[in-house]
C-alpha positions in Angstrom: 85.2 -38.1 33.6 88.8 -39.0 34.4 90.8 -37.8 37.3 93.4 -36.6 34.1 90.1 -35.5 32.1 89.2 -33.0 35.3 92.1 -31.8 35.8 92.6 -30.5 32.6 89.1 -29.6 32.4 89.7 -27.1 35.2 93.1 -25.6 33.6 90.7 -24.6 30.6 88.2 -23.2 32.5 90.5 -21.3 34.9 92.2 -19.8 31.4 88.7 -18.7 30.1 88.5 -16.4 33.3 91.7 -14.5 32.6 91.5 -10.7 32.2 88.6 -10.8 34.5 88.4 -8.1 36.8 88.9 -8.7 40.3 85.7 -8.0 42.4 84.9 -8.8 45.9 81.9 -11.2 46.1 81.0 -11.5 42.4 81.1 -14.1 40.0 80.6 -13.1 36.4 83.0 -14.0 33.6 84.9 -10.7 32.0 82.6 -8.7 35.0 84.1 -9.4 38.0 85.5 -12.0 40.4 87.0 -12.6 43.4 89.4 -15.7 44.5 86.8 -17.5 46.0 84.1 -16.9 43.6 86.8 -17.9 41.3 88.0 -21.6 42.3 83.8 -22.0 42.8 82.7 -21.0 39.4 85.6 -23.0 37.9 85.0 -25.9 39.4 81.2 -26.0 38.5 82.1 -25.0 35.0 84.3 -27.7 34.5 82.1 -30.2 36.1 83.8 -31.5 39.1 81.3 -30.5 42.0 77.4 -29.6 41.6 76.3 -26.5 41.5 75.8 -24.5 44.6 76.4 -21.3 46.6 78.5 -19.4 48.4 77.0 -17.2 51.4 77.5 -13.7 51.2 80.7 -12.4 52.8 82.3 -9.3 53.8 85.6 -8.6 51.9 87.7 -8.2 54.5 86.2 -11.1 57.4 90.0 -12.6 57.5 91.4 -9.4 58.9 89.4 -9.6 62.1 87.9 -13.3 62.8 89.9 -16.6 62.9 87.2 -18.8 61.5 88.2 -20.6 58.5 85.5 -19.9 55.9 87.5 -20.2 52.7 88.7 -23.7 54.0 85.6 -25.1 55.2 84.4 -24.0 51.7 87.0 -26.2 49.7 86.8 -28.9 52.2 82.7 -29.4 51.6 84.6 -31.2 47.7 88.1 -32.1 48.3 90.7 -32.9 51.3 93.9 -31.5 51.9 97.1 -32.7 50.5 100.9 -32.6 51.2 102.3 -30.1 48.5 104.7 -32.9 47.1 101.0 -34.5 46.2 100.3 -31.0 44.6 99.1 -31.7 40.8 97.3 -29.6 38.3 94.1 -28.6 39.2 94.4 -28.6 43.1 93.9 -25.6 45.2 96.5 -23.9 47.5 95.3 -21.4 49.9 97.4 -18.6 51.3 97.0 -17.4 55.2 96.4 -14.1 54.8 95.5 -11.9 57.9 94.1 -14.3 60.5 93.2 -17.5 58.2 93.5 -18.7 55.3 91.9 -16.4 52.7 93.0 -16.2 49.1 92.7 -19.3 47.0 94.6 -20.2 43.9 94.3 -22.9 40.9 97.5 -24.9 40.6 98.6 -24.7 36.9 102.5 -26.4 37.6 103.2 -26.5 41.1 105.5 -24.3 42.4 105.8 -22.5 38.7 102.0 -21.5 37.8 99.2 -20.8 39.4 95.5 -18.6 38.0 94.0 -16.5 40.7 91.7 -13.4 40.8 94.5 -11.5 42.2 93.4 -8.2 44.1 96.7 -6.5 44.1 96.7 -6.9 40.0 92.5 -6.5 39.4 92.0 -9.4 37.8 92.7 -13.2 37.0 96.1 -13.5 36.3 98.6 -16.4 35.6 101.6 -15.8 38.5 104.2 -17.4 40.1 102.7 -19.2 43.1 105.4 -16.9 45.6 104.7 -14.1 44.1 106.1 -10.7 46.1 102.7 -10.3 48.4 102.2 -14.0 49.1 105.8 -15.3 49.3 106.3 -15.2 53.0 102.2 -16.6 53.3 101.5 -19.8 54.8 100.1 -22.2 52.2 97.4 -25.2 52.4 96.9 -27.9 49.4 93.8 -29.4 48.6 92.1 -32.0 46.1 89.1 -33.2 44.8 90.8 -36.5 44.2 93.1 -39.2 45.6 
């Protein structure tokens, strides 16, 4: 597969989540989903990384510890990137609470992005600085280049 061919692979996999309900630590299409469950199940459904797990978590870990789990996570397939590199089907990741903690699929950087949003319930299209994540430090990342 193309570097073009997986990025619009993950754009189409991304879409067939939306509507799913937002639930911490699962990761079942139409179910329940949270944003890191999310990008992971995307990405193995569009073919771009092997299958594999993510440990079990507690929802709320970024409130009280500064250890980087969601980062470590994306960094095991891709690297991080400046966000004028930013092209569909990279990741950004907000800083939320003590690290960096809710992940999002870049549709059109800085116009679109698809996340399983917990404020909303669900996977949702948004703007990328959207009213609770506008003022959040942001990471990029890719799996290519």
């Amino acid at each position: 597969m193309t570097e073009d061919e997986g990025r619009a692979k993950i754009i189409e996999c991304a879409m067939s989540w939306l509507g799913t309900p937002f639930h911490d630590d699962a990761s079942v299409k139409g179910v329940g989903v949270d944003c890191a469950q999310f990008v992971a199940a995307v990405f193995m459904e569009a073919g771009v990384c092997p299958v594999f797990e993510i440990p079990r978590y507690t929802s709320q870990w970024f409130m009280h510890r500064s250890e980087e789990k969601l980062q470590d996570f994306v960094l095991q397939f891709g690297h991080e990137i400046a966000e004028a590199d930013v092209k569909p089907g990279d990741l950004v990741l907000y800083k939320i609470g003590r690290a960096y903690a809710h992940a999002a699929i870049v549709v059109d950087w800085p116009n679109e992005i698809i996340h399983a949003h917990m404020p909303v319930r669900m996977v949702t299209r948004a703007m990328p600085r959207e009213a609770d994540v506008r003022d959040k430090p942001v990471k990029f990342f890719s799996l290519w280049g």
